[in-house]
C-alpha positions as CSV (number, residue, x, y, z in Angstrom):
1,X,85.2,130.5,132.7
2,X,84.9,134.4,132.2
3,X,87.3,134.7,135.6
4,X,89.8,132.2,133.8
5,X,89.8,134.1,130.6
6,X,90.7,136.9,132.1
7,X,93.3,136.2,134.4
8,X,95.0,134.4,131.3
9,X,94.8,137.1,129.2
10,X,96.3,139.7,131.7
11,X,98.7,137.1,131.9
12,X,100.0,136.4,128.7
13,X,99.5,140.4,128.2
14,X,102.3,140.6,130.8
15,X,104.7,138.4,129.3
16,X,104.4,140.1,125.6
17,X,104.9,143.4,127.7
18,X,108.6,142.0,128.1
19,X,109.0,142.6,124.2
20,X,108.7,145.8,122.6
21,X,105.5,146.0,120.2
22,X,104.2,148.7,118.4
23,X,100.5,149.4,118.7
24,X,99.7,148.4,115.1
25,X,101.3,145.3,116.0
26,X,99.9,144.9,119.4
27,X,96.2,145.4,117.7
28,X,96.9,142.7,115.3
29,X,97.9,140.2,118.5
30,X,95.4,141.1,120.2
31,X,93.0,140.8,117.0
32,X,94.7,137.3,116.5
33,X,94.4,136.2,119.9
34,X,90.1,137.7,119.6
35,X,89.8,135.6,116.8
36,X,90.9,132.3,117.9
37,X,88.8,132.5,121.1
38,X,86.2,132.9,119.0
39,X,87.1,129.8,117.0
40,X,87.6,127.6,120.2
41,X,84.5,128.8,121.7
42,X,82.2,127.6,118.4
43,X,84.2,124.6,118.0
44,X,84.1,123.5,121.9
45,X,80.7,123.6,121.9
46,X,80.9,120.2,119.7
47,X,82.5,118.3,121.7
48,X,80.7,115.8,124.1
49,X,82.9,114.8,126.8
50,X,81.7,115.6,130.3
51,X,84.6,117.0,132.4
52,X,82.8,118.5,135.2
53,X,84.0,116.0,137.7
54,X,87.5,116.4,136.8
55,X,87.3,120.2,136.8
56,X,89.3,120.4,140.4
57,X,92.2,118.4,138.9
58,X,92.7,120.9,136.0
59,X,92.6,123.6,138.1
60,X,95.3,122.0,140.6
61,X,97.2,121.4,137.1
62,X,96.9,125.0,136.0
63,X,98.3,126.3,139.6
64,X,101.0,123.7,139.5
65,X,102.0,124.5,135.9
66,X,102.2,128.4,136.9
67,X,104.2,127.6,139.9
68,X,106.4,125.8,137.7
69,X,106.8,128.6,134.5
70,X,107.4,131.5,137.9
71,X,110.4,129.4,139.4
72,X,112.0,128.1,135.9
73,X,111.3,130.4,133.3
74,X,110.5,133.8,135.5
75,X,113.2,133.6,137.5
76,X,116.1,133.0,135.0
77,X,114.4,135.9,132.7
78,X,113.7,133.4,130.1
79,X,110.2,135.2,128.8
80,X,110.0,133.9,125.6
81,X,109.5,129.9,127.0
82,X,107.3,131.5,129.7
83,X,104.9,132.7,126.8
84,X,104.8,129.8,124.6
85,X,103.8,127.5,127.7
86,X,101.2,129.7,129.5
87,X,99.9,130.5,125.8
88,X,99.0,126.5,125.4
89,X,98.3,126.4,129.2
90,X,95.7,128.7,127.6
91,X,94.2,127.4,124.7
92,X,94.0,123.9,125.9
93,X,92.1,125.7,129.3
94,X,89.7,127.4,126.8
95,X,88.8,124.5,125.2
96,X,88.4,122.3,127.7
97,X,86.0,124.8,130.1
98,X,84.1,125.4,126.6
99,X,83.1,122.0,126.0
100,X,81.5,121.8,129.4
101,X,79.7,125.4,128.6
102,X,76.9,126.4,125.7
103,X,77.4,130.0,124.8
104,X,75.2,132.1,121.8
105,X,76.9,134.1,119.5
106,X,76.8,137.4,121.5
107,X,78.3,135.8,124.7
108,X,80.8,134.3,122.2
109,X,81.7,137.8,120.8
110,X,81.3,139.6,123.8
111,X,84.1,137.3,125.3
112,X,86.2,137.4,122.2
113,X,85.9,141.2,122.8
114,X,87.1,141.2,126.7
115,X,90.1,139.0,125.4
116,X,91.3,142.0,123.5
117,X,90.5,144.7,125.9
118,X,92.1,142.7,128.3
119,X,95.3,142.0,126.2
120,X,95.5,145.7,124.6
121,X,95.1,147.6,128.3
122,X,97.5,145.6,130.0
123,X,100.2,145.5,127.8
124,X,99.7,149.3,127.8
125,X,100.1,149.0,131.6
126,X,102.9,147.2,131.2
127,X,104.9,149.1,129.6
128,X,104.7,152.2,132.6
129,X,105.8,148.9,135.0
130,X,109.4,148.8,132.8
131,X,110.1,152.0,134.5
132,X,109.8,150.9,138.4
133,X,112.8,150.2,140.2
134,X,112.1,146.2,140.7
135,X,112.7,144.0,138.0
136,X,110.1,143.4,135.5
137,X,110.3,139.5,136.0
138,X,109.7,140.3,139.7
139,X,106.3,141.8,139.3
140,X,105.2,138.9,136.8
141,X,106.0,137.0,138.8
142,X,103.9,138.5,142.0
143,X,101.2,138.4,139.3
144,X,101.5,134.7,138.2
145,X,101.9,133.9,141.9
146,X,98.5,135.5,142.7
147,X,96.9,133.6,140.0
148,X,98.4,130.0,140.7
149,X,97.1,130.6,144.6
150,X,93.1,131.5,143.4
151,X,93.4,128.6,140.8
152,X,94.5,126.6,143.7
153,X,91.3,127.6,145.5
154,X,89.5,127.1,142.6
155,X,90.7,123.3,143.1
156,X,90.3,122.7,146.5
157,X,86.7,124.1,146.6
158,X,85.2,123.3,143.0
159,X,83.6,119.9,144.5
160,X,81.8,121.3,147.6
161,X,80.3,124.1,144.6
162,X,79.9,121.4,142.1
163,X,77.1,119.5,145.0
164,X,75.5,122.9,145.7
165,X,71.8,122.5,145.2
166,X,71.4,125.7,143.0
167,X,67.6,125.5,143.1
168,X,67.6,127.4,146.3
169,X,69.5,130.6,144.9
170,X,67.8,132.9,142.3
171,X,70.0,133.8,139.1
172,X,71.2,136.9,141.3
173,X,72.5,135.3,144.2
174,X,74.5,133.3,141.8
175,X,76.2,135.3,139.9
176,X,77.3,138.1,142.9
177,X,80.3,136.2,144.0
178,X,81.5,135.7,140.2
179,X,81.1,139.4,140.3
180,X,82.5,139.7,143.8
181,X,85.8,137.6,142.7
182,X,86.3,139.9,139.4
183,X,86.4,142.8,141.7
184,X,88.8,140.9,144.0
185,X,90.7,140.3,141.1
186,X,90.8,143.7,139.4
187,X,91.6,145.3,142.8
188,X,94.4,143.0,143.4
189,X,95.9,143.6,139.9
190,X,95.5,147.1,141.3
191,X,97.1,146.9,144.7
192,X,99.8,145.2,142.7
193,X,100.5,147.9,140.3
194,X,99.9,150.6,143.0
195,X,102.3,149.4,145.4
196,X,104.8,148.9,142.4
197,X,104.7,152.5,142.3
198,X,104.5,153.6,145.7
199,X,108.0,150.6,146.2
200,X,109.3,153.4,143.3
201,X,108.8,156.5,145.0
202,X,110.2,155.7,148.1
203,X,113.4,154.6,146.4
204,X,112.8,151.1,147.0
205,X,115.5,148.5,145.4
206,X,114.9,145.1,143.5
C-alpha cells in the first residue's frame, strides 16, 4: 500500500506541476491532500469487506485506467481532466487497500506525512523539468507509463504472493523486497529526471 501511495502521489504531484502554484498554496494542497489520507485511512479501517482475492483485478484496473489518462488526456495536453481522474483513481485506491489493512495512529500519520513530502518535493522537481527541451506532457507521460507497467506486474503476480506460505520468512526477509521495489522506484524516478537533463544538454529535441 506504502509503494501505491507513493507512486500516486508523485503522480498527481506531476500533473499540479503543469499549473503554476505558489508555495503557500502548494503547502496548503499538500496539507489538504495529508489530511484526507488521514481521514480515509481511520475510516477504511471500518469497513469489513474482504478484497484480497480481487486485489490483481484492481491492480490490472489501475494500469489500464493510466494507459488510458497517458493516450487521451496526456497526449492532447489536456492536464486538468488528467488530474481530476487520477485524483479519484486515487482516493478510491486508498480506500479500498485500507479496508484490507489495520494501521495505529503513528503509521497513519507517518503515511499522511510521506503524502506531503512526496507531493511538496516533486512538484518542486517539477518545476526545474518545465525548462528541458521535451515537452512537459512527454515526461508525464514516461512517468505514468512506468507506473501503469509495475501496477501491471503487481497484477499478474499478486496471486502467486497472495498463496506464499509466509511462515517460512522472518519479518526481515519480508519486508526487503518492499524496500528493494522503493529503491527501484526512486532510482527510476531518478534515471528519468537525469536523462531529462542529460536529453537537455546535448540539445536533444521533443
Amino acid at each position: 500500500m506504502l509503494v501505491m501511495l507513493v507512486l500516486f502521489a508523485g503522480n498527481i504531484a506531476l500533473l499540479m506541476g503543469n499549473n503554476k502554484i505558489n508555495n503557500l498554496k502548494l503547502i496548503i494542497t499538500s496539507i489538504f491532500f495529508s489530511i484526507v489520507v488521514f481521514i480515509i485511512l481511520n475510516i477504511s479501517a471500518y469497513l469489513n469487506v474482504s478484497l484480497l482475492d480481487y486485489f490483481s483485478y484492481i491492480f490490472l484496473i489501475i494500469s489500464l485506467m493510466l494507459f488510458f489518462v497517458i493516450f487521451y488526456f496526456i497526449r492532447n495536453n489536456n492536464f486538468k481532466l488528467a488530474l481530476y481522474l487520477v485524483m479519484a483513481l486515487f482516493f478510491i485506491s486508498l480506500i479500498l487497500f485500507c479496508s484490507q489493512t489495520t494501521l495505529n495512529n503513528l503509521e497513519m500519520i507517518t503515511y499522511s506525512l510521506c503524502i506531503f513530502i512526496i507531493l511538496f518535493v516533486v512538484y518542486q522537481l517539477s518545476k526545474l523539468l518545465h525548462h528541458a527541451k521535451r515537452q512537459y506532457s512527454a515526461i508525464i507521460g514516461e512517468y505514468m507509463c512506468l507506473f501503469s507497467i509495475l501496477t501491471l506486474i503487481f497484477a499478474l503476480t499478486y496471486n502467486s504472493t497472495l498463496n506464499l506460505d509466509y511462515s517460512m520468512f522472518s519479518p526481515f526477509l519480508i519486508l526487503t523486497p518492499t524496500y528493494q521495489l522503493i529503491y527501484v522506484i526512486i532510482a527510476i524516478i531518478a534515471a528519468l529526471i537525469i536523462g531529462v537533463f542529460i536529453n537537455d544538454s546535448r540539445g536533444g529535441n521533443s
